[in-house]
Jmol script that loads the backbone (N, CA, C; Angstrom):
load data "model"
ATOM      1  N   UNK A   1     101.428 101.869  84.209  1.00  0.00           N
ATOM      2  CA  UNK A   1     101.179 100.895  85.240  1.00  0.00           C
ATOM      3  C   UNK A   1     100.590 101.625  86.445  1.00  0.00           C
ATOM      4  N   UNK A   2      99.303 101.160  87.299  1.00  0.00           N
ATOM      5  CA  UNK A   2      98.803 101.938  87.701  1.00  0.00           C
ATOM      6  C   UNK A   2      99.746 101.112  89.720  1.00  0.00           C
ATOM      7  N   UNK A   3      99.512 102.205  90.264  1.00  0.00           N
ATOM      8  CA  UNK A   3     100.103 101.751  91.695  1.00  0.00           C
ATOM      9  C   UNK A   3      99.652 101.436  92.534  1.00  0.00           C
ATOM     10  N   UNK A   4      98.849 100.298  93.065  1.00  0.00           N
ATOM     11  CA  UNK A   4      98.736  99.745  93.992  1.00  0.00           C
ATOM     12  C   UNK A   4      98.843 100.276  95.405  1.00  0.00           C
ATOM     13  N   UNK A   5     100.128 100.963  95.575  1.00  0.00           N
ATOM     14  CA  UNK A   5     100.136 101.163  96.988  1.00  0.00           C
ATOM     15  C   UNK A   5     100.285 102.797  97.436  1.00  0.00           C
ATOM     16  N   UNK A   6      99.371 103.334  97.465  1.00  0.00           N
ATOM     17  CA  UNK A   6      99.310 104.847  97.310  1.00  0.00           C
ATOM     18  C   UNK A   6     100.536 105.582  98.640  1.00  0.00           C
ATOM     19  N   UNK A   7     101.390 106.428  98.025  1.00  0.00           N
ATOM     20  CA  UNK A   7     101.977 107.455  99.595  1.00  0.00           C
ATOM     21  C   UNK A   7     103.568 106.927  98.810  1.00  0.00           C
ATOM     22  N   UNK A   8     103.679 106.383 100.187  1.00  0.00           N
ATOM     23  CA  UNK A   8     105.004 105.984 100.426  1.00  0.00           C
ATOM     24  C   UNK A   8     105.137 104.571  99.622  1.00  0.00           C
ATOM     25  N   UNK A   9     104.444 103.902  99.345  1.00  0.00           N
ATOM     26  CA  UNK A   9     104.449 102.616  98.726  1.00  0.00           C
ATOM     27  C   UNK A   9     104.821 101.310  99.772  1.00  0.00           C
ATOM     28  N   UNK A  10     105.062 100.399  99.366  1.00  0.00           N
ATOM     29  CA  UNK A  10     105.177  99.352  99.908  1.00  0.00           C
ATOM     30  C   UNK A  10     105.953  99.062 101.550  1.00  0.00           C
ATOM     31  N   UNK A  11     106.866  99.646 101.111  1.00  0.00           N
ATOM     32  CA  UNK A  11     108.517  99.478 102.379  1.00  0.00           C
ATOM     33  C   UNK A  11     108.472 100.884 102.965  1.00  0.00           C
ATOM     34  N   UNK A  12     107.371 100.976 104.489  1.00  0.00           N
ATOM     35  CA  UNK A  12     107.394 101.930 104.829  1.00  0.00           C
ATOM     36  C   UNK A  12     108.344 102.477 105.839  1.00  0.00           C
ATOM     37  N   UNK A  13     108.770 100.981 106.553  1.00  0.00           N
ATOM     38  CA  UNK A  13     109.374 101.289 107.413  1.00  0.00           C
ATOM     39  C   UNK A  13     111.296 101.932 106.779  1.00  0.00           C
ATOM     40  N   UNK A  14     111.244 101.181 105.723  1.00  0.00           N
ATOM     41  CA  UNK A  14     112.915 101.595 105.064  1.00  0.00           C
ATOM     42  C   UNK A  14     112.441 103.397 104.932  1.00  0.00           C
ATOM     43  N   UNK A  15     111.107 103.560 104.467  1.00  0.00           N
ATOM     44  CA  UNK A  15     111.709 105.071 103.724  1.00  0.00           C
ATOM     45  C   UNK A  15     111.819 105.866 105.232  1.00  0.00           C
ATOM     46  N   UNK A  16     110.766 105.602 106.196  1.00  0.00           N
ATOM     47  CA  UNK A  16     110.647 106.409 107.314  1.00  0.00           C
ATOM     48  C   UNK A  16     112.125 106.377 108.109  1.00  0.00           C
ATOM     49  N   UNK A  17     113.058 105.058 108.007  1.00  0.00           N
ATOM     50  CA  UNK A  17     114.513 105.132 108.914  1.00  0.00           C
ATOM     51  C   UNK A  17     115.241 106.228 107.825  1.00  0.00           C
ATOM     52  N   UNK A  18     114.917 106.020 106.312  1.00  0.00           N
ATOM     53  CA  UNK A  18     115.638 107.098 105.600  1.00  0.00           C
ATOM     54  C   UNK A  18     115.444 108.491 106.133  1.00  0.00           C
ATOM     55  N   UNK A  19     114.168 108.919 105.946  1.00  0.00           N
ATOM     56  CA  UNK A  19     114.072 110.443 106.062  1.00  0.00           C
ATOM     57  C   UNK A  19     114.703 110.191 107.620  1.00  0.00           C
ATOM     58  N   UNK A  20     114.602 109.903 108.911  1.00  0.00           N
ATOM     59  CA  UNK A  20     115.273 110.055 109.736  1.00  0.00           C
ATOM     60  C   UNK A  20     116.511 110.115 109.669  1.00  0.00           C
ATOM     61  N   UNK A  21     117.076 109.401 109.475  1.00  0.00           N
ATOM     62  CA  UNK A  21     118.504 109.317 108.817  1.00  0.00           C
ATOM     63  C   UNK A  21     118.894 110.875 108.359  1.00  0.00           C
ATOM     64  N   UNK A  22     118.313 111.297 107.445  1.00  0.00           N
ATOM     65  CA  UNK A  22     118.134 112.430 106.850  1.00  0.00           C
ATOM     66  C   UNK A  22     118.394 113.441 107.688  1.00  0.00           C
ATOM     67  N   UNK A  23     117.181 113.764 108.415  1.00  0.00           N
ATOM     68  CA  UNK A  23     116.683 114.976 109.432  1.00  0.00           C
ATOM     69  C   UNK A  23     118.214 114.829 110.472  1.00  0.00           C
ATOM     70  N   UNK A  24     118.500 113.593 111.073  1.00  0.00           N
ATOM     71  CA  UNK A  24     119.177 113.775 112.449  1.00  0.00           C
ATOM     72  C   UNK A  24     120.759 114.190 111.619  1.00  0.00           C
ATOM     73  N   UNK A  25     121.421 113.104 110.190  1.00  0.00           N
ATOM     74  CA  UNK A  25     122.298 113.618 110.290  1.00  0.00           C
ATOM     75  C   UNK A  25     122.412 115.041 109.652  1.00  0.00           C
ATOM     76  N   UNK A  26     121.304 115.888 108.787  1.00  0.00           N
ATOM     77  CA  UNK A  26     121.645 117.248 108.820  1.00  0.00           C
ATOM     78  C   UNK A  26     121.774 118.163 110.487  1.00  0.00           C
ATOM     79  N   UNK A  27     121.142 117.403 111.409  1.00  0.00           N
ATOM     80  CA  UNK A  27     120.589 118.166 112.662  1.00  0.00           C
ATOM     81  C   UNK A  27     122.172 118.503 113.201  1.00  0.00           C
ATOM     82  N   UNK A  28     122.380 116.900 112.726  1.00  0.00           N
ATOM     83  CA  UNK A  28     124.321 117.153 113.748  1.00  0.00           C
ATOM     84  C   UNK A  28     125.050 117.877 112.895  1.00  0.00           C
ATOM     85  N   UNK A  29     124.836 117.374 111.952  1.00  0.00           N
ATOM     86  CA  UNK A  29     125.604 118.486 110.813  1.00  0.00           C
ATOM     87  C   UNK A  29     125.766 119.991 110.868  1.00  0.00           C
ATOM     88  N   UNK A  30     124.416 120.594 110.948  1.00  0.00           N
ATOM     89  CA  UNK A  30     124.777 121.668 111.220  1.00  0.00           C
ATOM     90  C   UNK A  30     124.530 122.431 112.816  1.00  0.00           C
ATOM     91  N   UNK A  31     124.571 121.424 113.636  1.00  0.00           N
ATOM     92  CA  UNK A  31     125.112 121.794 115.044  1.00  0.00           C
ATOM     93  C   UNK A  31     127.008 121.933 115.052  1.00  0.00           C
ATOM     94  N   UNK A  32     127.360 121.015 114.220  1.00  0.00           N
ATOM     95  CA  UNK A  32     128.611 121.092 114.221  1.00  0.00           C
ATOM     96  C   UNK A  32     128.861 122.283 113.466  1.00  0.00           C
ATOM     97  N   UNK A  33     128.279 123.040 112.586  1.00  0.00           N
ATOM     98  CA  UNK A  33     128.941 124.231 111.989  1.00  0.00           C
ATOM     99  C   UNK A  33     128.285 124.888 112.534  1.00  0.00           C
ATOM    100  N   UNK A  34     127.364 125.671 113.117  1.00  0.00           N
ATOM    101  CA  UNK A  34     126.788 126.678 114.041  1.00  0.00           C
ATOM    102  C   UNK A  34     126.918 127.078 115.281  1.00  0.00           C
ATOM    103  N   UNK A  35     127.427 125.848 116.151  1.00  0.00           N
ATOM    104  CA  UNK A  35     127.501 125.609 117.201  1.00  0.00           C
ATOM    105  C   UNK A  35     129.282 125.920 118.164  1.00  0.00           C
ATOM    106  N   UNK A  36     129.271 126.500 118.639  1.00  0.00           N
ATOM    107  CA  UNK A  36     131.108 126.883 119.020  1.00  0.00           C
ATOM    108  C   UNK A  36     131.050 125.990 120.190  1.00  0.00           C
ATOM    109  N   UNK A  37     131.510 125.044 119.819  1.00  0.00           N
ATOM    110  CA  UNK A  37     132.141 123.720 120.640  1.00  0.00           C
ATOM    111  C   UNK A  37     133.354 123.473 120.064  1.00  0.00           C
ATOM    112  N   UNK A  38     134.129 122.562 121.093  1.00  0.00           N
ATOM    113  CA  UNK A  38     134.895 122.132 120.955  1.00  0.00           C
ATOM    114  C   UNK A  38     135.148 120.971 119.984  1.00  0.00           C
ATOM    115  N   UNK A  39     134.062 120.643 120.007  1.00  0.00           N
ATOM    116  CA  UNK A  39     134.076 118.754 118.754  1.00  0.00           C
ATOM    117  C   UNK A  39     133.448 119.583 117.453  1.00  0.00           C
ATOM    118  N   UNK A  40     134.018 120.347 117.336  1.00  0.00           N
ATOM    119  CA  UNK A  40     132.569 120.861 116.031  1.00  0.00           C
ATOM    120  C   UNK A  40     133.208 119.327 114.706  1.00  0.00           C
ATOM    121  N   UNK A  41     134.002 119.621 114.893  1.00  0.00           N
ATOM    122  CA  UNK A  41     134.708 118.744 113.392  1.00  0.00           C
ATOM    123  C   UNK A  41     133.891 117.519 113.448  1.00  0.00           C
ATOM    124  N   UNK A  42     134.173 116.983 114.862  1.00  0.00           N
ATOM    125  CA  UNK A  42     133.453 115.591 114.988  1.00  0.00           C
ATOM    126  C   UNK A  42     131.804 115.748 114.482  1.00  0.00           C
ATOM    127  N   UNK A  43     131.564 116.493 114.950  1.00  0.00           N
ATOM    128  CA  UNK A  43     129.835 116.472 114.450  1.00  0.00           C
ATOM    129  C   UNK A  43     129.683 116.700 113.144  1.00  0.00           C
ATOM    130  N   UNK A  44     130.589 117.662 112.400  1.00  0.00           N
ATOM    131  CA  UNK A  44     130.565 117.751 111.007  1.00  0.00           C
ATOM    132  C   UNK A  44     130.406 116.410 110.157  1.00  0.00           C
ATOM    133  N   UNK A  45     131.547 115.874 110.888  1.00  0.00           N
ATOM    134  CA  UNK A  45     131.975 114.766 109.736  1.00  0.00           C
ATOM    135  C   UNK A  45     131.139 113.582 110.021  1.00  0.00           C
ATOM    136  N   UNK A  46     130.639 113.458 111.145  1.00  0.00           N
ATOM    137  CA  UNK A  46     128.880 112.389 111.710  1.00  0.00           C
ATOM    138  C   UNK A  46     128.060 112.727 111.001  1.00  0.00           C
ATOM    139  N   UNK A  47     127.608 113.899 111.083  1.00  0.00           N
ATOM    140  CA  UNK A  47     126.605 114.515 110.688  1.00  0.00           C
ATOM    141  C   UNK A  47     126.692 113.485 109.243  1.00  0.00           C
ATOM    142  N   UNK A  48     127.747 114.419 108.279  1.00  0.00           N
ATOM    143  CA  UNK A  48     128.020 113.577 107.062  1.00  0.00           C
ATOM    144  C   UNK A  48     127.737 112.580 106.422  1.00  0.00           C
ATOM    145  N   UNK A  49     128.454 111.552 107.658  1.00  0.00           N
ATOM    146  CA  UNK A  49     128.629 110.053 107.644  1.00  0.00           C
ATOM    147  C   UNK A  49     126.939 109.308 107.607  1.00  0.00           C
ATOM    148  N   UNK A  50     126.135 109.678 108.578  1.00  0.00           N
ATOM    149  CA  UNK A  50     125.067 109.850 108.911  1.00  0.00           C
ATOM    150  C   UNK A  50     123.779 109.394 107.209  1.00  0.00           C
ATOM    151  N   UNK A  51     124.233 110.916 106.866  1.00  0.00           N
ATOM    152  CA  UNK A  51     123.509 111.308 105.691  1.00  0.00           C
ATOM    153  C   UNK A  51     124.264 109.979 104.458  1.00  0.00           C
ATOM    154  N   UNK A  52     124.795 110.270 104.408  1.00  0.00           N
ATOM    155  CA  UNK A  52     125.376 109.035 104.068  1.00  0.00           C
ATOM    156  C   UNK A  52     125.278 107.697 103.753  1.00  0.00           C
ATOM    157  N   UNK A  53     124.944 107.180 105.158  1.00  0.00           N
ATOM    158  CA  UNK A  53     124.546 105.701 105.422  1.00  0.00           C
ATOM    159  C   UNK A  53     123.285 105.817 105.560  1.00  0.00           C
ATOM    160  N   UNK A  54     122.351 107.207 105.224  1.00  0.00           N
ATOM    161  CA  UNK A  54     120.827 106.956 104.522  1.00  0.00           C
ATOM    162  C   UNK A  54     120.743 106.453 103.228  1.00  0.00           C
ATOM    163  N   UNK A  55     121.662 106.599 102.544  1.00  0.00           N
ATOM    164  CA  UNK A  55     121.482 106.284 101.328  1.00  0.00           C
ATOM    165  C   UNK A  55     121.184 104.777 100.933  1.00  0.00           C
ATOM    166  N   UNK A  56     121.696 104.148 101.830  1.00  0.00           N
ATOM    167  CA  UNK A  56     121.270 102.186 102.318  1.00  0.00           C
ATOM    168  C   UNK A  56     119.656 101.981 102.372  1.00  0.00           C
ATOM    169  N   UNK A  57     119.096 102.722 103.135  1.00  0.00           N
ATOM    170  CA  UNK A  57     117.697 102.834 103.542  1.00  0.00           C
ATOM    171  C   UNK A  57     117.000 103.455 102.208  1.00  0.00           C
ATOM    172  N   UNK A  58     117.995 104.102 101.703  1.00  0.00           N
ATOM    173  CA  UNK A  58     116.714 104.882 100.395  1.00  0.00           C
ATOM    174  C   UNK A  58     117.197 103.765  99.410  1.00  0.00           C
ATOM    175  N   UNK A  59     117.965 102.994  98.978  1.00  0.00           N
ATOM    176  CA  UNK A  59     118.380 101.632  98.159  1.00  0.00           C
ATOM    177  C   UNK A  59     117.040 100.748  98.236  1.00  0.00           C
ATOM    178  N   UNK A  60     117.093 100.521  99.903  1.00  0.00           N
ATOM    179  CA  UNK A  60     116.341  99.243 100.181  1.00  0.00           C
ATOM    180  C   UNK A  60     114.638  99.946  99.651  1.00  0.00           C
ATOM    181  N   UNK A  61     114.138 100.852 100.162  1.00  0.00           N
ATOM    182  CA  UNK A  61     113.133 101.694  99.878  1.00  0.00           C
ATOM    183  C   UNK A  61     112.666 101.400  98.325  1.00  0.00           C
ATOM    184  N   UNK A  62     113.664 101.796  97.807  1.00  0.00           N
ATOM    185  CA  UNK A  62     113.146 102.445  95.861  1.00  0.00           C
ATOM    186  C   UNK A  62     112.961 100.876  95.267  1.00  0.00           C
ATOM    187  N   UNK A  63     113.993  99.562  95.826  1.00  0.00           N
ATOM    188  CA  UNK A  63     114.407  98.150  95.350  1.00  0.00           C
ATOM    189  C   UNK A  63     112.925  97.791  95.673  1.00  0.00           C
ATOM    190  N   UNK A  64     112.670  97.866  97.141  1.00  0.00           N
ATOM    191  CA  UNK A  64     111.077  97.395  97.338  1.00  0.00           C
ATOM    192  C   UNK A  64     110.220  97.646  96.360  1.00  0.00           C
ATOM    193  N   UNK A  65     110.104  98.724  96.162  1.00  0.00           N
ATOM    194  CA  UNK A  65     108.668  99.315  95.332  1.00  0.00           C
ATOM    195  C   UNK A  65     108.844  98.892  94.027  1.00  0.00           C
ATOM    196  N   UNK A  66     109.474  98.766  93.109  1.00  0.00           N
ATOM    197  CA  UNK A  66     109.935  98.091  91.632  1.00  0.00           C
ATOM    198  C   UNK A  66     108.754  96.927  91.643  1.00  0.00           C
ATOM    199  N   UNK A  67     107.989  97.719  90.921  1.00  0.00           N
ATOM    200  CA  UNK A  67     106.842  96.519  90.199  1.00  0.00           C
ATOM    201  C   UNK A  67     106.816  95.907  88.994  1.00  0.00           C
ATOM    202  N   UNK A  68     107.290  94.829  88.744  1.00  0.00           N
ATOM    203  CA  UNK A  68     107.504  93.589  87.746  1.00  0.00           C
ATOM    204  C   UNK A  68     106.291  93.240  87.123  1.00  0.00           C
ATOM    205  N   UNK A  69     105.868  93.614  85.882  1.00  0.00           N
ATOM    206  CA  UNK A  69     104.645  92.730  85.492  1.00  0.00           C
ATOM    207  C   UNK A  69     104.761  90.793  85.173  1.00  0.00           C
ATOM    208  N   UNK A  70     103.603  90.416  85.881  1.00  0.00           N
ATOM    209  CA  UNK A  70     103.912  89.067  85.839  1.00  0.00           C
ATOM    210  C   UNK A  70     104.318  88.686  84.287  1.00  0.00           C
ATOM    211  N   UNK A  71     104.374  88.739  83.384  1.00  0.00           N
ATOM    212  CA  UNK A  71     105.039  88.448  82.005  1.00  0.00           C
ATOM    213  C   UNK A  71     106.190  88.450  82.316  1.00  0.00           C
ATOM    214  N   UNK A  72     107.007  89.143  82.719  1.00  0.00           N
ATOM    215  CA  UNK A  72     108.596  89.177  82.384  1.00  0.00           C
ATOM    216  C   UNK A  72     109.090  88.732  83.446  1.00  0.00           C
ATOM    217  N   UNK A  73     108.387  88.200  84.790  1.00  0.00           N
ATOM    218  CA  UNK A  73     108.281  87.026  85.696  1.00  0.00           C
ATOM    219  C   UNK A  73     108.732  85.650  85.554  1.00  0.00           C
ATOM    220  N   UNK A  74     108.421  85.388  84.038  1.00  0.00           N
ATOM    221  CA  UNK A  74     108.246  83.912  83.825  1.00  0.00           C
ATOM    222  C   UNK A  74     110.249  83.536  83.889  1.00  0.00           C
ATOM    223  N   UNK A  75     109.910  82.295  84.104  1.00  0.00           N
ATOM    224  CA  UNK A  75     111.681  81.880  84.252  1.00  0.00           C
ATOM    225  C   UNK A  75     111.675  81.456  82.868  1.00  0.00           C
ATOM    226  N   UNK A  76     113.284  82.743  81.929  1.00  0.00           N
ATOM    227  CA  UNK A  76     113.522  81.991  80.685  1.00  0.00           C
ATOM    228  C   UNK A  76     114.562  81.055  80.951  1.00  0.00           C
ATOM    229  N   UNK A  77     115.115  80.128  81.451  1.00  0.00           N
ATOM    230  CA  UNK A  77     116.111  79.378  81.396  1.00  0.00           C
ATOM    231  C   UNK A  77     115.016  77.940  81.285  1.00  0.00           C
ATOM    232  N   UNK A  78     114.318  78.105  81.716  1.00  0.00           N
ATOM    233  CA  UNK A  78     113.112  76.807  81.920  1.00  0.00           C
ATOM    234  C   UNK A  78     112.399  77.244  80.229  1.00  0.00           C
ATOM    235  N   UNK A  79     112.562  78.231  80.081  1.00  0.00           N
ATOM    236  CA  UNK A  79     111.550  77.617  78.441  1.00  0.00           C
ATOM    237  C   UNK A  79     112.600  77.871  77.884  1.00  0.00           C
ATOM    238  N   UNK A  80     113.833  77.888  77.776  1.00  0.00           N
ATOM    239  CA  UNK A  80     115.028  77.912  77.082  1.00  0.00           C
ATOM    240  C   UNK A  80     115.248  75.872  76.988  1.00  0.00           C
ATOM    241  N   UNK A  81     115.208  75.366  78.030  1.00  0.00           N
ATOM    242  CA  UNK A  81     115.039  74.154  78.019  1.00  0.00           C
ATOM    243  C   UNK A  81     113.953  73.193  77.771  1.00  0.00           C
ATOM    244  N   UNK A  82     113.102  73.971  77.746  1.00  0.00           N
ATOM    245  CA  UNK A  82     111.979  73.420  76.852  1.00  0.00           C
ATOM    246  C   UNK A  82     111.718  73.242  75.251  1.00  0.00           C
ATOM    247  N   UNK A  83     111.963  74.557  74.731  1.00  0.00           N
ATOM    248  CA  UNK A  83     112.217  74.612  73.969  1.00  0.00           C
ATOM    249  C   UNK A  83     113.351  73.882  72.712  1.00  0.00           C
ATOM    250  N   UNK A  84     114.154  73.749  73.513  1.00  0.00           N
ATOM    251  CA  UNK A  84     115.515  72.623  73.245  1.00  0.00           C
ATOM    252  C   UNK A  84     115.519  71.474  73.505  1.00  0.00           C
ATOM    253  N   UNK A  85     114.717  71.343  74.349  1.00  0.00           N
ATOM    254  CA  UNK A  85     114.168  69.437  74.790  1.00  0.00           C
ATOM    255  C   UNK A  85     115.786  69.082  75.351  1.00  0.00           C
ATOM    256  N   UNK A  86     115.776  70.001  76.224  1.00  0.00           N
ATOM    257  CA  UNK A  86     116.658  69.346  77.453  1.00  0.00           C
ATOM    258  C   UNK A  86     116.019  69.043  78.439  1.00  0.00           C
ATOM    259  N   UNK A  87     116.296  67.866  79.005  1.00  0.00           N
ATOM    260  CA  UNK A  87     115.216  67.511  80.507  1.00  0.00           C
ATOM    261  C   UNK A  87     115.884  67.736  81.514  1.00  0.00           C
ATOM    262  N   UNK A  88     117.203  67.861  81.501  1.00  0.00           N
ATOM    263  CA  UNK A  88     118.110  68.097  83.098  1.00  0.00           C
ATOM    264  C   UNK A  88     119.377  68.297  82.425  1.00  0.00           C
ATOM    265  N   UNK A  89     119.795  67.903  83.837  1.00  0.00           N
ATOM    266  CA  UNK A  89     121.135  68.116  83.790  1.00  0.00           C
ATOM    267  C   UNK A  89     122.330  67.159  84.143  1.00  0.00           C
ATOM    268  N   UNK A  90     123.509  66.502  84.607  1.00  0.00           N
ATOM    269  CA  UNK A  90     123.985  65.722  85.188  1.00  0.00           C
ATOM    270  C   UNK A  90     124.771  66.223  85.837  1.00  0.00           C
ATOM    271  N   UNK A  91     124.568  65.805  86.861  1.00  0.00           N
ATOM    272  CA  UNK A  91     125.213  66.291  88.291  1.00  0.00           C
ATOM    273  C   UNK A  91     126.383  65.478  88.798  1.00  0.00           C
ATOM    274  N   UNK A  92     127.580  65.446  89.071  1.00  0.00           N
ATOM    275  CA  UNK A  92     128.905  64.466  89.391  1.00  0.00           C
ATOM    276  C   UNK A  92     128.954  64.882  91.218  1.00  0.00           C
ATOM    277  N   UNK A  93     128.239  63.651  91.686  1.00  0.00           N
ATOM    278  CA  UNK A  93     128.934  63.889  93.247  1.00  0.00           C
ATOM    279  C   UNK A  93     129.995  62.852  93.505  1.00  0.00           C
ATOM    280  N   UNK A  94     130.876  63.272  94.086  1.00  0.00           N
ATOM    281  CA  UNK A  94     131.992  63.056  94.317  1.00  0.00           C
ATOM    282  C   UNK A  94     132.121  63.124  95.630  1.00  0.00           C
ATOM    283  N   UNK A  95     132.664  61.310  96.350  1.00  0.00           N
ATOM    284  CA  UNK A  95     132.299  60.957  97.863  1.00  0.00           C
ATOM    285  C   UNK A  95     133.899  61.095  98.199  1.00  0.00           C
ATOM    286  N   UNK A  96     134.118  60.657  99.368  1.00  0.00           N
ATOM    287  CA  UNK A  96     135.430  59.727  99.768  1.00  0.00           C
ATOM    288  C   UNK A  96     135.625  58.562  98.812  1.00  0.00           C
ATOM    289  N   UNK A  97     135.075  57.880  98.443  1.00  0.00           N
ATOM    290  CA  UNK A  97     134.823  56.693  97.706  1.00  0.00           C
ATOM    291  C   UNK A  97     135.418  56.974  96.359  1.00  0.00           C
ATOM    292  N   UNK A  98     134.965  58.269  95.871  1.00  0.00           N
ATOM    293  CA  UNK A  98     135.465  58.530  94.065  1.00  0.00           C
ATOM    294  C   UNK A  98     137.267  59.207  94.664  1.00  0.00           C
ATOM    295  N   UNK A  99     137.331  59.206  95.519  1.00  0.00           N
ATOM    296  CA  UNK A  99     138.894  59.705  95.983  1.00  0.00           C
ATOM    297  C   UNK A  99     139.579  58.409  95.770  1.00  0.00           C
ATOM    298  N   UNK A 100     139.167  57.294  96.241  1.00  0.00           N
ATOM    299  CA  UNK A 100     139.837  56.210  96.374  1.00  0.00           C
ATOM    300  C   UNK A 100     140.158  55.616  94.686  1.00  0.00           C
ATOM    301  N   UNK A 101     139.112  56.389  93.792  1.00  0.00           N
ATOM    302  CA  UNK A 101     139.637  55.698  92.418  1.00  0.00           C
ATOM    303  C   UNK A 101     138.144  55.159  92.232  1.00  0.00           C
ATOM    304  N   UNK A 102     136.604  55.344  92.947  1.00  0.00           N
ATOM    305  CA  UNK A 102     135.855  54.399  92.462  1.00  0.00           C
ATOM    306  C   UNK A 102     135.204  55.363  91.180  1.00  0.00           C
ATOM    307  N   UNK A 103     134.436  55.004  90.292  1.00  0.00           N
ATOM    308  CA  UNK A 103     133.537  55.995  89.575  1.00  0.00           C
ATOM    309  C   UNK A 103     132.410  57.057  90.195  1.00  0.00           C
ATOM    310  N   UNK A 104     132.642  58.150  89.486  1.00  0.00           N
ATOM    311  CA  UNK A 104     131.577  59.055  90.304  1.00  0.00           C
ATOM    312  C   UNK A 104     130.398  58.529  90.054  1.00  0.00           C
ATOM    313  N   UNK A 105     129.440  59.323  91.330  1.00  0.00           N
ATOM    314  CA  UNK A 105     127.878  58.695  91.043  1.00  0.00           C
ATOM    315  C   UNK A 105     127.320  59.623  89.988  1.00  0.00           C
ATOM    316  N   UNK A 106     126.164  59.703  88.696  1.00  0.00           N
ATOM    317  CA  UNK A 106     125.812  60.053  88.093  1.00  0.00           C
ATOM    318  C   UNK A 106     124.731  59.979  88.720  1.00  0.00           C
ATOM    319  N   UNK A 107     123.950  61.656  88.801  1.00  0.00           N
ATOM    320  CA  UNK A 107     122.266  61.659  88.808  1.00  0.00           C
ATOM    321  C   UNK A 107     122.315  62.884  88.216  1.00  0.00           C
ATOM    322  N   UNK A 108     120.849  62.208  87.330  1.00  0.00           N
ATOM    323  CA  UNK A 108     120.145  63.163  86.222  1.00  0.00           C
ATOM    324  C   UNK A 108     118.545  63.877  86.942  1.00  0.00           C
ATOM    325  N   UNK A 109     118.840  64.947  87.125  1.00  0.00           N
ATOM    326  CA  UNK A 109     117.971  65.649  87.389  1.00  0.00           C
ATOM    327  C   UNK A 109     116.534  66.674  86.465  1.00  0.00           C
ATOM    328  N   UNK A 110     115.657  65.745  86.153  1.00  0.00           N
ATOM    329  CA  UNK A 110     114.406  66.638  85.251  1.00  0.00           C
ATOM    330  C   UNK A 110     113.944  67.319  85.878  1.00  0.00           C
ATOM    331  N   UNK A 111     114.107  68.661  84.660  1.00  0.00           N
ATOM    332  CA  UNK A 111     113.203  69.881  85.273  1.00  0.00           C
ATOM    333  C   UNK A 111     111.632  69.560  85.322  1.00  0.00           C
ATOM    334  N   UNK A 112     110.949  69.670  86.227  1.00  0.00           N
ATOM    335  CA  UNK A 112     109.584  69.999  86.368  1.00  0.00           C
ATOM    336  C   UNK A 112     108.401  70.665  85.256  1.00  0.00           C
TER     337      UNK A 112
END
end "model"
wireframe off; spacefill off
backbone 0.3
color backbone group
């Protein structure tokens, strides 16, 4: 399958918050182990956390780019019902009215 969207692909802005994500929480990361402060722990474990909650941004990133050929697009539940010569379905709404004891309303809905 050839790619359409050359580089980074589609969702540029998800991969670019990733690699940031990336860069800053290694940056704190290893400020917290290099660095003789007093919070080192705290920056360690940010740093971490950080790198971390890139992994959301690289999800959304890789989910974007997933190219589907239109064939396996098509909806099978609709030629599943075609095929079977079902036209719908029946739907039971149920008012105040069917509380009181009346009959539910019946509507039949054809698929398109």
């Amino acid at each position: 399958m050839l790619c359409s969207h050359p580089g980074v692909g589609r969702c540029k802005c998800a991969f670019w918050f990733a690699v940031f994500h990336d860069i800053f929480g290694l940056f704190v990361l290893l400020v917290g182990v290099f660095w003789d402060i007093f919070f080192h722990d705290f920056l360690i474990y940010a740093g971490a956390v950080i790198i971390f909650l890139s992994l959301i941004w690289w999800v959304f990133w890789y989910t974007g780019n997933i190219e589907v050929p239109p064939e396996e697009l098509e909806d099978d539940i609709a030629q599943y019902k075609h095929s079977k010569g079902i036209s719908g379905s029946d739907l039971h709404l149920y008012s105040h009215s069917a509380l009181r004891g009346d009959p539910p309303l019946h509507i039949c809905i054809h698929a398109a």
